[in-house]
C-alpha positions in Angstrom: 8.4 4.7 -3.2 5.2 3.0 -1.9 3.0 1.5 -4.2 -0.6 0.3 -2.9 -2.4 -2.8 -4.5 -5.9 -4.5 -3.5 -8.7 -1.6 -3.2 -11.7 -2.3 -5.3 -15.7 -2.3 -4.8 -17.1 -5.2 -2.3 -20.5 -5.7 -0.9 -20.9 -5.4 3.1 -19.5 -8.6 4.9 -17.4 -9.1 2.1 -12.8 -9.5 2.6 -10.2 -7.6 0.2 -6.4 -7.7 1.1 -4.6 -4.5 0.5 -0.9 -4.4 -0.4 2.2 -2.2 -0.1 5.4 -2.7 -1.5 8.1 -0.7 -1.0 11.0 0.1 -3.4 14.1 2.1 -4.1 17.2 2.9 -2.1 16.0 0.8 1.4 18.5 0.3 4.1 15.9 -0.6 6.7 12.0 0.1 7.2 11.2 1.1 11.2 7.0 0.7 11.5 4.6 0.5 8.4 1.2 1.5 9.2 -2.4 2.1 6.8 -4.4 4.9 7.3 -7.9 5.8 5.5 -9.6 8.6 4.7 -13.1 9.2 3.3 -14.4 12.0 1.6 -14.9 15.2 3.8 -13.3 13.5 6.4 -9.8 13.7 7.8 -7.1 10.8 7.7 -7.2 8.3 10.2 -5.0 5.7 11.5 -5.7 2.4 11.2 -3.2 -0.3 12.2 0.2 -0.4 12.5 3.2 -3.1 12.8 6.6 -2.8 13.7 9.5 -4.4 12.5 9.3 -6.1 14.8 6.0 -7.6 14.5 4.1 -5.8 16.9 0.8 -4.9 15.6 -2.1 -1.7 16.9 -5.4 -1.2 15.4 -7.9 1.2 15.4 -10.9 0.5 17.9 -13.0 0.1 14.4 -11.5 -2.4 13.0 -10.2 -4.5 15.7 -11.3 -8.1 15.4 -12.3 -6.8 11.9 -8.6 -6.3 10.1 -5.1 -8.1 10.5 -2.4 -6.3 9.2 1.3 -8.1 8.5 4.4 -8.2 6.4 6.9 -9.5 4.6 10.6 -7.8 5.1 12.2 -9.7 2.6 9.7 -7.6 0.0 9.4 -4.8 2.0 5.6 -5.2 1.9 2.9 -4.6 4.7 -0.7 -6.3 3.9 -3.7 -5.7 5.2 -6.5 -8.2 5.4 -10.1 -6.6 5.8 -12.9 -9.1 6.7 -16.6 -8.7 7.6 -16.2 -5.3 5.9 -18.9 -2.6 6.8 -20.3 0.5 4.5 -18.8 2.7 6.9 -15.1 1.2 6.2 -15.4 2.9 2.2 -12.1 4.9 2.1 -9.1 5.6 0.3 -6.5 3.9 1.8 -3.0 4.6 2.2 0.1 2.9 3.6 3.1 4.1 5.4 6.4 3.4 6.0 9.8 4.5 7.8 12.5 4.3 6.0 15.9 4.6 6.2 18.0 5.0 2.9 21.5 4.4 3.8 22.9 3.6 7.4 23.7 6.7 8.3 20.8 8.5 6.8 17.6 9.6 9.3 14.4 7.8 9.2 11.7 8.9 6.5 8.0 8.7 6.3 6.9 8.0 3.2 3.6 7.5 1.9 1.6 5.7 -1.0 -0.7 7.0 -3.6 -4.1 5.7 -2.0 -6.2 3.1 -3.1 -10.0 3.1 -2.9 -12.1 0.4 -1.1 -16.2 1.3 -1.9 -18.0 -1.0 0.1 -22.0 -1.4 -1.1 -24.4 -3.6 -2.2 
């Protein structure tokens, strides 16, 4: 189970930090990602980390967003700064996960969370 944290109503230039913590049966968690979709529009990647730390954004937000994580929660953050009209989503996060050593990986994904960004 993912559960997203963070979303709320900002005016343009503004910063939130969104948060995902995984929980439940967790052997390991491969690459944890956030994605966002607005309305009438599909869903888009945004950034991604691996468990190893490697990190990949989406040309609109680089410079713009950092995302990271804790693996001692299980939880994947991401930090939105100089935020622009056109970044008003609901955001989701993402993670592969495996349950038991043996089992495969899993994609699960959160419930959303809405970022409105307006004066």
């Amino acid at each position: 189970q993912l559960v997203e944290s963070g979303g709320g109503l900002v005016q343009p230039g503004g910063s939130l930090r969104l948060s995902c913590a995984a929980s439940g049966s967790i052997f390991s968690i491969n690459t944890m990602a956030w994605y966002r979709q607005a309305p009438g529009n599909q869903r888009d990647w945004v950034a991604h980390i691996t468990s190893g730390g490697r990190t990949n954004y989406a040309d609109s937000v680089k410079g713009r967003f950092t995302i990271s994580r804790d693996n001692a929660k299980n939880t994947v953050y991401l930090q939105m700064n100089s935020l622009k009209p056109e970044d008003t989503a609901v955001y989701y996060c993402s993670a592969e996960v495996k349950s038991k050593v043996a089992s495969p990986w899993y994609k699960y994904w959160g419930q959303g969370t809405q970022v409105t960004v307006s004066s």
